[in-house]
C-alpha positions in Angstrom: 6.6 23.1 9.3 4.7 22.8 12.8 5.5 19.9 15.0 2.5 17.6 14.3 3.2 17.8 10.6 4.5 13.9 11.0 0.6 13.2 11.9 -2.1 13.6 10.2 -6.1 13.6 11.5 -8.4 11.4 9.5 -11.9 11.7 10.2 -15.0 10.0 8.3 -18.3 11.6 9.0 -21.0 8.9 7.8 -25.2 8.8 8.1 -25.1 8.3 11.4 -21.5 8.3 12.9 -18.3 10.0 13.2 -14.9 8.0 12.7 -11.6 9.6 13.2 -8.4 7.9 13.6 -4.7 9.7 13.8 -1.6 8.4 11.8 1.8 8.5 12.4 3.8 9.3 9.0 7.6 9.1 10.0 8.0 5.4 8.6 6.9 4.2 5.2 3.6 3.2 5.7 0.9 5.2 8.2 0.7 4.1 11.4 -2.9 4.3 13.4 -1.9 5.6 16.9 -5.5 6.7 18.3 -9.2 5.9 17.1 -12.2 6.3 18.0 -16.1 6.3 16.7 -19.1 8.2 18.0 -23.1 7.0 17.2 -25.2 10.1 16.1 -28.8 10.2 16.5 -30.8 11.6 13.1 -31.8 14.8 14.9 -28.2 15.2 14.9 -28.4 15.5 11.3 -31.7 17.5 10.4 -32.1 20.7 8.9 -28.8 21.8 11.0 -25.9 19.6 10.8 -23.5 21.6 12.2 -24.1 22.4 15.7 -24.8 18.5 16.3 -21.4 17.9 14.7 -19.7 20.3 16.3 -20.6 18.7 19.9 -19.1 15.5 19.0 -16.1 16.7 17.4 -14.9 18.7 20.3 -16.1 15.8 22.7 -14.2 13.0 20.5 -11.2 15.5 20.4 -11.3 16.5 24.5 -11.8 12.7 25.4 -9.2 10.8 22.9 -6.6 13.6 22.9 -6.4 13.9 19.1 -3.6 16.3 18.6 -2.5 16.3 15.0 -2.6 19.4 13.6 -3.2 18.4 10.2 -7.0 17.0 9.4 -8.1 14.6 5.7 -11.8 14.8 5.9 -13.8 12.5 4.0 -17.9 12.7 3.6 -20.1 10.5 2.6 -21.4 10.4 -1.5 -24.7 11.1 -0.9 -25.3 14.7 -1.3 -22.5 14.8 -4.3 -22.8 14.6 -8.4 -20.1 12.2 -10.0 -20.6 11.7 -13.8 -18.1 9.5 -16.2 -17.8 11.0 -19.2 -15.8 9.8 -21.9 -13.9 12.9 -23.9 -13.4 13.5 -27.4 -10.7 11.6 -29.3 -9.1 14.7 -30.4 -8.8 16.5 -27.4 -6.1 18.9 -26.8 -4.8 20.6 -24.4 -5.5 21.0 -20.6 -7.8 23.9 -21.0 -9.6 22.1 -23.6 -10.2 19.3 -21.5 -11.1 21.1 -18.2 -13.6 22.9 -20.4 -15.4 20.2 -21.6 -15.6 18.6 -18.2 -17.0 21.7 -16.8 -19.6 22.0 -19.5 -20.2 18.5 -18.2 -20.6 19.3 -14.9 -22.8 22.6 -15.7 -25.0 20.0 -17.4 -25.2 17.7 -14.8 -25.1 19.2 -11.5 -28.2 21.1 -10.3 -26.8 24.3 -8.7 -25.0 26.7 -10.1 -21.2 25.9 -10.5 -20.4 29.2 -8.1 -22.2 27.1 -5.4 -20.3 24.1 -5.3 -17.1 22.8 -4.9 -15.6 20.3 -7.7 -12.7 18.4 -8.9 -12.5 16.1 -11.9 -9.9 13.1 -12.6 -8.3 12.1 -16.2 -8.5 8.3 -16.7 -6.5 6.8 -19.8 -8.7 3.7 -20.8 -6.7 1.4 -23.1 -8.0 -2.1 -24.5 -7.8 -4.4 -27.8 -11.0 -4.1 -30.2 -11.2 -7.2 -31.9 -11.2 -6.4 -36.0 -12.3 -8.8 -38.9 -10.9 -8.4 -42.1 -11.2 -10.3 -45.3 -8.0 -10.9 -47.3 -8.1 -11.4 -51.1 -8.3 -15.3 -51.3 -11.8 -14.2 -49.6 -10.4 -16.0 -46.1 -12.1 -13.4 -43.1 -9.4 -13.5 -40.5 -9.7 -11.4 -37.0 -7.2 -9.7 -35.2 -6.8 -7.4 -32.4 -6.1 -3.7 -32.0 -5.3 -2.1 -29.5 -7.3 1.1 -28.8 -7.2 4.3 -26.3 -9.2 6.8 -25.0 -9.7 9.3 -22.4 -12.2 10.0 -19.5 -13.1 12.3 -16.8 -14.4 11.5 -13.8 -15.7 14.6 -11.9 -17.0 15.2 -8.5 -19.3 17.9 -7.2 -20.5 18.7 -3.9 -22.3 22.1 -2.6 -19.9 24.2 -1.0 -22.4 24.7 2.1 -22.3 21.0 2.9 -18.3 20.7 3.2 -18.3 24.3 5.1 -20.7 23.3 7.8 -17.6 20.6 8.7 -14.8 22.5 7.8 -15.8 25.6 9.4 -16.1 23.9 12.4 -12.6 21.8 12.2 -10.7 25.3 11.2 -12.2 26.9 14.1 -10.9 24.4 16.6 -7.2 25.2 15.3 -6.4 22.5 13.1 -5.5 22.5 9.1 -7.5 21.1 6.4 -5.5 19.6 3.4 -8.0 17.4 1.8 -11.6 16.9 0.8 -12.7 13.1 -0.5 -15.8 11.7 -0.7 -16.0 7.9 0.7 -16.1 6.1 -2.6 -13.0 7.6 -3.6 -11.5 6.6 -0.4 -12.3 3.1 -0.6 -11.1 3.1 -4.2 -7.6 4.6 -3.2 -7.2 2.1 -0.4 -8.7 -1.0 -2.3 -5.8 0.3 -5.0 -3.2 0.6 -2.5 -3.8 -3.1 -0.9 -4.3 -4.3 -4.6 -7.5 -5.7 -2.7 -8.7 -6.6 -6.4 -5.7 -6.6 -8.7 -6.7 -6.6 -12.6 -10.2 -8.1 -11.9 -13.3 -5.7 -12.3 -14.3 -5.5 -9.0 -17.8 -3.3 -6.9 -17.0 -1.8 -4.1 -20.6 -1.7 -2.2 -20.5 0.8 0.7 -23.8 0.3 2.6 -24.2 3.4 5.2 -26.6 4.6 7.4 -28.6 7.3 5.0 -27.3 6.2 1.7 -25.2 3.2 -0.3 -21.9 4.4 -2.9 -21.5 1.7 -5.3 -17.9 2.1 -6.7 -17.4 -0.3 -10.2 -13.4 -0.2 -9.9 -11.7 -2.0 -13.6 -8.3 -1.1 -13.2 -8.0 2.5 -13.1 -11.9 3.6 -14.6 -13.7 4.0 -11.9 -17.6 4.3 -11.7 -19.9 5.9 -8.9 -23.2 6.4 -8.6 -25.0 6.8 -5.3 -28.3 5.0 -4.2 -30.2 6.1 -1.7 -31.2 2.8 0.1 -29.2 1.4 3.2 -28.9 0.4 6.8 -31.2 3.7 7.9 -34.0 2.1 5.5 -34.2 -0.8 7.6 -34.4 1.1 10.4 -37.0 3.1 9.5 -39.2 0.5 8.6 -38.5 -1.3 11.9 -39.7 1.4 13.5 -42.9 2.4 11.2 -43.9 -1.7 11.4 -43.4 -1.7 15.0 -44.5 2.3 16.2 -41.5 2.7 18.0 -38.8 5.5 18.0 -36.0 5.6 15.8 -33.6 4.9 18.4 -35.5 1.7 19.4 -35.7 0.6 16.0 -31.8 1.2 15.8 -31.4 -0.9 18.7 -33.3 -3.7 17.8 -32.0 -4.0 14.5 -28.6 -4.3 16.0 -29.8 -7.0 18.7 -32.0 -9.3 16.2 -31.8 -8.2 12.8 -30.3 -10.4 9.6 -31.1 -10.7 6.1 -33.4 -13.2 5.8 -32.5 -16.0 3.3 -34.5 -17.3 0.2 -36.2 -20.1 -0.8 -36.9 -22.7 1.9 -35.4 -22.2 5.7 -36.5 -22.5 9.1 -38.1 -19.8 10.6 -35.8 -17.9 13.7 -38.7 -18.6 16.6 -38.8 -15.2 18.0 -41.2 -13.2 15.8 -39.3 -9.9 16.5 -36.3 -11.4 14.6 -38.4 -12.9 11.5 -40.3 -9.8 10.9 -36.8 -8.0 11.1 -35.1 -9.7 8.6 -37.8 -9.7 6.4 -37.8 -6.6 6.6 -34.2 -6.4 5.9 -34.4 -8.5 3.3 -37.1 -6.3 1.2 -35.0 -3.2 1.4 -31.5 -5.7 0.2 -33.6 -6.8 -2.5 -34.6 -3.0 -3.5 -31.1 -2.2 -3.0 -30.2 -4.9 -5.2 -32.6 -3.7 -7.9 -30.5 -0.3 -7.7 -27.4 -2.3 -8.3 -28.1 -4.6 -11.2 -29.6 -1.0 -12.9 -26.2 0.6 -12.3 -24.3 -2.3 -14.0 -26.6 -2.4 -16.8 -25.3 1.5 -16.9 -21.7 1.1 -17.0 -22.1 -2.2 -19.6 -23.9 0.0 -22.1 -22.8 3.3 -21.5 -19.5 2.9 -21.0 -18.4 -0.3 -22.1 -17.2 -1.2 -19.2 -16.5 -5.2 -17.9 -19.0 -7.0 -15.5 -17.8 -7.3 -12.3 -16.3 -10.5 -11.2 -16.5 -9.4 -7.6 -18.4 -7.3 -4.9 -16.3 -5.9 -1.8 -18.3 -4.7 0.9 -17.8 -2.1 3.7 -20.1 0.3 5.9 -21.8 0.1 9.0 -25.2 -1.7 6.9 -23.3 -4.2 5.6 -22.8 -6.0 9.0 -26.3 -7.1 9.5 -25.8 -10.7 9.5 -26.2 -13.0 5.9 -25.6 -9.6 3.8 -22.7 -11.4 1.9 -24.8 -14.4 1.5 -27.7 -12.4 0.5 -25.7 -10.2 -2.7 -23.8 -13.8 -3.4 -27.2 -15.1 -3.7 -28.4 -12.6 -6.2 -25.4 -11.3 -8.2 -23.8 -14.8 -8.3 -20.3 -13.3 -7.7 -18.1 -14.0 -4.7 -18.9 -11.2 -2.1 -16.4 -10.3 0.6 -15.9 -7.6 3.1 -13.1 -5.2 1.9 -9.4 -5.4 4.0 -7.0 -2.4 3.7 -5.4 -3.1 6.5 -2.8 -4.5 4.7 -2.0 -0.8 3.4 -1.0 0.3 6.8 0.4 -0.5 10.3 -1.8 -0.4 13.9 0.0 0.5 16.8 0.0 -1.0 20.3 -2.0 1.6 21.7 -5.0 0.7 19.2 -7.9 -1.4 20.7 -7.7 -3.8 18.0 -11.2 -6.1 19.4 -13.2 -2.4 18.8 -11.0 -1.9 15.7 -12.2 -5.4 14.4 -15.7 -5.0 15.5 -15.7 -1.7 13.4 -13.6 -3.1 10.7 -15.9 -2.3 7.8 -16.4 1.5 8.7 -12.9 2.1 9.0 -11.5 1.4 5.0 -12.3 5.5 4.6 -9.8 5.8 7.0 -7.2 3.8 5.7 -7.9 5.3 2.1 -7.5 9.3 3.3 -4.5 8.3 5.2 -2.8 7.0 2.3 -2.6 10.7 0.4 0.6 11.2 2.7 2.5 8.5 1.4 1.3 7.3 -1.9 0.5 9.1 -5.4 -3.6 7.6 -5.4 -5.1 6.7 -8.4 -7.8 9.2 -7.9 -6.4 12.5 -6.3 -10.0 14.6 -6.4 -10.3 17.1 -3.5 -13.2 19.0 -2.9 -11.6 21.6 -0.5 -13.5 24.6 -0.4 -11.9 27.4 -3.0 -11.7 29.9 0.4 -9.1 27.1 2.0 -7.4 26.6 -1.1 -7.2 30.7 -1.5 -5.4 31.1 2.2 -3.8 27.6 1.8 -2.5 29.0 -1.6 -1.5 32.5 0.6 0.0 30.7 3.1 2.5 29.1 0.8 3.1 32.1 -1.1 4.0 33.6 2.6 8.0 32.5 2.5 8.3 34.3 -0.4 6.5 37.5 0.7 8.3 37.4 3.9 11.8 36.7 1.8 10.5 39.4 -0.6 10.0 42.0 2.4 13.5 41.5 3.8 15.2 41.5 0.5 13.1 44.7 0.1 14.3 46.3 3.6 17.7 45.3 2.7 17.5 46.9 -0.4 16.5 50.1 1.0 19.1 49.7 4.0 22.1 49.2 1.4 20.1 52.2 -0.6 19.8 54.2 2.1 23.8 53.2 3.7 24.9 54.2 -0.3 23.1 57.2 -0.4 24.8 58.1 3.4 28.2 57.1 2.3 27.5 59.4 -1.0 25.8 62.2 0.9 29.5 62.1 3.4 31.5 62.3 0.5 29.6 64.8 -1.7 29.5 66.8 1.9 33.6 66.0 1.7 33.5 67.0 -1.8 31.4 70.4 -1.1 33.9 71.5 1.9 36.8 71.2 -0.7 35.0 73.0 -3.3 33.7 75.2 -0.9 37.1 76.4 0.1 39.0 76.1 -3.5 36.1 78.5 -4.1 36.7 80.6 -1.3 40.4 80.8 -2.9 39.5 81.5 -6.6 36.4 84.2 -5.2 39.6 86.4 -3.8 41.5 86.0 -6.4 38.9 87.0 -8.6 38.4 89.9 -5.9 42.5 90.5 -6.6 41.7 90.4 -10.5 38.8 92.8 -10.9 40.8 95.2 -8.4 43.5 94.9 -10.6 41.4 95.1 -14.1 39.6 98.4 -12.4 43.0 99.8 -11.8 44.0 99.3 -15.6 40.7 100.2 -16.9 41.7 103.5 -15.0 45.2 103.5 -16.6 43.7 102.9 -19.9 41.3 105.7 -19.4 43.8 108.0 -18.7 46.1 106.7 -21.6 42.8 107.3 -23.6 42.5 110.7 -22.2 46.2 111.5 -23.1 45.7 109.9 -26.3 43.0 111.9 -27.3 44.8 114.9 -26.3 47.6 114.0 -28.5 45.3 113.0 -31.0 43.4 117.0 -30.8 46.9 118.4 -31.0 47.2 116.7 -34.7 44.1 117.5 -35.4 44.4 120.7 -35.6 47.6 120.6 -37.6 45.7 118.7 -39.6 42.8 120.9 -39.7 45.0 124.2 -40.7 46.2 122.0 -43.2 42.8 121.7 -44.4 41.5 125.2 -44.4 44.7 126.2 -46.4 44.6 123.5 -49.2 40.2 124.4 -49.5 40.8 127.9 -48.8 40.9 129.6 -53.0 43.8 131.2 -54.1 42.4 134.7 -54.1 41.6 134.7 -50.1 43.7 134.5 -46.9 43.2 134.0 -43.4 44.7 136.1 -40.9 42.9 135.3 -37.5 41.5 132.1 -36.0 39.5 131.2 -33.1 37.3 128.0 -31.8 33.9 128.9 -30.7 31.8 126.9 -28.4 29.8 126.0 -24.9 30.6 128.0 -21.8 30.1 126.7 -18.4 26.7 127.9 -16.1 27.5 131.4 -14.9 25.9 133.0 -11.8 24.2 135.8 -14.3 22.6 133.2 -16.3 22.1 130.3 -14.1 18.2 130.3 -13.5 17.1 132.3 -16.5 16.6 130.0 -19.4 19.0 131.6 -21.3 22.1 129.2 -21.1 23.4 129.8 -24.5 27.3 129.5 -24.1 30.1 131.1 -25.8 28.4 130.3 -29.1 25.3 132.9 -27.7 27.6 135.4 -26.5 29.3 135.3 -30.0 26.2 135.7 -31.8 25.2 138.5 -29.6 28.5 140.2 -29.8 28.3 139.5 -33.8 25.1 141.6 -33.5 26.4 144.2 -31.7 29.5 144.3 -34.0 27.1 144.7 -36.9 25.9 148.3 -35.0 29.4 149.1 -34.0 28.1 149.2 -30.6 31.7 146.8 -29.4 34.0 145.4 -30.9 34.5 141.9 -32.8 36.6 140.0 -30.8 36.1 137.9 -27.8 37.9 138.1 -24.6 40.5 135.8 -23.1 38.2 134.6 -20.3 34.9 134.0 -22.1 37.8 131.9 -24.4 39.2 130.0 -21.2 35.7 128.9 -20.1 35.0 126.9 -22.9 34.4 123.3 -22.9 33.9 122.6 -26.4 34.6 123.6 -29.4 32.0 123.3 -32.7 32.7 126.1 -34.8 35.9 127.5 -36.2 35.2 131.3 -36.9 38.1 132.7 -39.7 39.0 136.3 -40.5 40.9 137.5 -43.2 40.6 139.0 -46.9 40.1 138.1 -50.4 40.6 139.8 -54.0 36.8 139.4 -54.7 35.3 142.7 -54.0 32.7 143.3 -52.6 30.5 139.9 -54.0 29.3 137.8 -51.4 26.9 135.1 -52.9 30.3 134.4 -54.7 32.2 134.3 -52.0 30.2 131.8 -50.1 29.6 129.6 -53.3 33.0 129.2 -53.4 33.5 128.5 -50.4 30.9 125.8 -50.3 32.2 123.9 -53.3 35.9 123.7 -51.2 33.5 122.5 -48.4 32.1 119.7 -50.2 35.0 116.9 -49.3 36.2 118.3 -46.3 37.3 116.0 -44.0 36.7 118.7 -40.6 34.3 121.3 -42.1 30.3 121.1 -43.0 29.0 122.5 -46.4 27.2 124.8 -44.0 29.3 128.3 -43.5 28.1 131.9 -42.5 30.2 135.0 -43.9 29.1 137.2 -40.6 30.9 140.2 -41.9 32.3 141.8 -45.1 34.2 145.2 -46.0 35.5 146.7 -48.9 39.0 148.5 -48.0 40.3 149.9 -50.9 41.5 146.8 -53.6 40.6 144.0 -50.7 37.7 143.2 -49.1 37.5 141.8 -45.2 35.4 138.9 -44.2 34.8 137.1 -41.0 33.2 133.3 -41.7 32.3 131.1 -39.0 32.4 127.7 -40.1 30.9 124.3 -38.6 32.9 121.0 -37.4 31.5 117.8 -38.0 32.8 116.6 -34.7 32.6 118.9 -32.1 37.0 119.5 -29.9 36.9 118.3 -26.5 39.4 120.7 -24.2 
């Protein structure tokens, strides 16, 4: 809260004046510190009311020393809509109800609803309907029911004629919290002061430009504007006499009164008698306007006559006005007091005060807001103030919102520190357990190449042992397949020798198996001998053929021979079917062979 927020700014801008007044609100009922009131001319309020406005407001402010920082502005009913409408009995919700009201307004108002500013009112209207009844004995016997309804009273003003006054007020620094027209005003303070109690009661506010009549009947309220008043006088005074309006102003406030009916003596200065006749043919025009409205809210909306007229405005001072509308609407007519409502302090001129009692019941009325729940709360603040008044009280919560946010991201951001510290702990301990188990594993594989190297070797030797019963078990073989009639009595392996300087380069790399063919060939011409050496026998590195000699009973038939030998061959375990008799002699009752015979695994040495 700012420190003026115990004082609030009233200001009433009227035809052809400004009012403003500033209340104290620390005690239980407003206190008027500071008023003041400033005469405008009409130029001041031609085609561009603002800039004439402006001028006084900032010279009321400078010279009166206004400092409230909080402004209720109040306008006068002229340029507004107001309609009474009575709603449907089975009306709902809120939503319903705003609807309706605002196809009301769309109805009645003659701009589009985007260009105005609006607010409507819910009244509950409860009274007894007397009901006649006939009972069986045929006796007709009336009683009372009581009965309720609802109705909205809506307001609508264009949004250009509040902003050319609260553009001017925002600009100067000050906050705007409410919009009322001036019938609403006097309705709220005439309510506050209980100024009529349960009575139906007018509230007549004669201006300069334009009169509100206000029917007030207990909370209903009905308000229609007329445009006849004080500045109708005026203008005639000056059309009658060719003078300015100014003058015209000035002698209407120096010799004008209502004149009175029927037979009285004539005031003797012609000036005044042509006045107040005047005066009195626009009161009795105004008074035409009046009796129409009550013949209005009679029919229309059943409403109660009025038993009473309260009066208040800068017109209705002119002298005999009461007398005038007692005259013709045969009520009591009074001058409206809300004084009552709230408390003047010492620094108040209170003979200006009185002088300017009537224009000041606005006032009173806007004041009250601050410390009272009024029967009619209808503000027609413009929907940009309500947007930033709206985002100003939203602000807090932003603002809380913003620092819960930064503290949430501080506590995120210490959490994700404190995590990032440990997980930085966490990875220097891995690190180094890692370290450890990377050299151990270093030990391991070390170790698991050495014993793949063992197990190599003990492969190696196994294999060698593993030859060694091979061929046990390969001689064991050859002499279970070997037939009866046939016996070895030489053996030797055959196979691959090494690269030898004579036949590295050539092409011709053919091993010991080569050499033993080509010995074989030579055998077969008897050019040397069938045997092979003990060094071509050395050089070998492996062994694929087995070649046998020895002799057999079967002479001299080969295709037998080597049939037979095939079917032994069949099952071997060692041997292929595949075997090649390379030589065969007939020696007397034996025959020689030589057969070279192939392994199905080829002997490592």
């Amino acid at each position: 809260m700012g420190k003026n927020d115990d004082r609030v700014l009233a200001i009433d801008i009227g035809g052809y004046g400004i009012r403003m007044a500033e209340f104290s609100l620390s005690g239980a009922m407003p206190v008027m510190t500071k008023f003041a009131f400033r005469r405008m001319d009409e130029q001041a309020f031609g085609d561009d009311d603002a800039p004439g406005f402006a001028e006084v407001y900032h010279e009321m402010l400078e010279s009166y020393g206004f400092t409230a920082g909080r402004v209720r502005l109040s306008i006068s009913a002229q340029s507004s809509f107001q309609r009474l409408s009575k709603l449907p009995a089975a009306v709902g919700s809120k939503s319903a109800i705003s609807k309706i009201v605002e196809f009301e307004a769309r109805q009645t108002v003659p701009y589009a609803m985007e260009e105005v500013e609006w607010d409507y009112q819910l009244i509950r209207h409860v009274w007894e309907e007397t009901v006649t009844e006939t009972n069986e004995e045929g006796v007709t016997e009336e009683r009372k029911e009581p009965r309720e309804e609802f109705e909205a009273l809506f307001v609508a003003v264009k949004t250009e004629d509040i902003s050319q006054y609260t553009d001017v007020i925002m600009d100067s620094g000050k906050t705007i919290v409410s919009v009322d027209i001036a019938p609403i005003a006097l309705f709220n303070a005439a309510k506050a002061t209980q100024a009529h109690g349960d009575d139906c009661v007018m509230l007549l506010n004669i201006g300069g430009r334009g009169t509100s009549l206000m029917i007030a009947d207990g909370n209903r309220a009905f308000i229609r504007n007329i445009p006849i008043a004080g500045g109708a006088v005026t203008a005639q005074v000056a059309k009658e006499f060719s003078i300015s309006m100014a003058e015209a102003e000035e002698l209407k406030r120096r010799y004008g009164f209502v004149a009175l009916g029927g037979a009285y003596e004539e005031p003797e200065s012609e000036l005044a008698a042509t006045i107040s006749k005047i005066a009195r043919n626009v009161m009795t025009r105004l008074h035409g306007e009046i009796s129409r409205s009550i013949n209005v809210w009679r029919a229309q909306h059943g409403g109660r006559a009025p038993t009473r007229v309260l009066l208040s405005g800068g017109g209705s001072t002119m002298l005999y006005v009461t007398d005038f509308f007692q005259e013709k609407l045969r009520v009591p007519v009074e001058y409206l007091n809300t004084f009552g409502a709230v408390t003047l302090a010492d620094t108040v001129d209170k003979e200006t005060l009185q002088s300017l009692a009537p224009m000041v019941q606005e006032l009173i009325g806007i004041s009250l807001r601050d410390v009272i729940q009024c029967p009619i709360d209808i503000s027609l603040l413009p929907r940009e103030i309500r947007k930033q008044r709206e985002l100003d009280r939203r602000k807090p919560y932003l603002y809380a919102a913003a620092v819960l946010l930064v503290v949430c991201l501080a506590i995120f951001l210490f959490g994700v520190n404190r995590l990032r510290d440990f997980e930085s702990t966490l990875v220097g301990q891995v690190g180094g357990e890692v370290e450890r188990v990377n050299r151990k594993m270093s030990e391991v594989n070390t170790l698991v190449n050495e014993l793949n190297s063992a197990k190599g070797a003990y492969d190696e030797a196994l294999g060698y042992v593993a030859a060694r019963h091979r061929w046990t078990d390969m001689l064991n073989e050859l002499e279970s397949i070997m037939p009866d009639m046939m016996w070895l009595t030489h053996l030797e392996g055959v196979g691959d020798l090494p690269t030898t300087e004579n036949n590295a380069g050539t092409g011709d790399e053919e091993g010991l198996f080569g050499v033993v063919t080509a010995r074989r060939d030579q055998e077969n011409t008897g050019d040397i001998p069938g045997k092979l050496n003990t060094a071509d026998i050395g050089r070998m590195t492996e062994i694929r053929q087995i070649r046998l000699s020895g002799y057999t009973l079967i002479v001299d038939n080969r295709d037998m021979i080597e049939e037979e030998l095939r079917k032994r061959l069949k099952d071997s375990k060692f041997f292929t079917e595949e075997s090649e008799l390379t030589d065969i002699r007939r020696a007397q009752n034996l025959t020689s062979f030589k057969l070279l015979l192939n392994l199905k695994e080829s002997i490592k040495k």
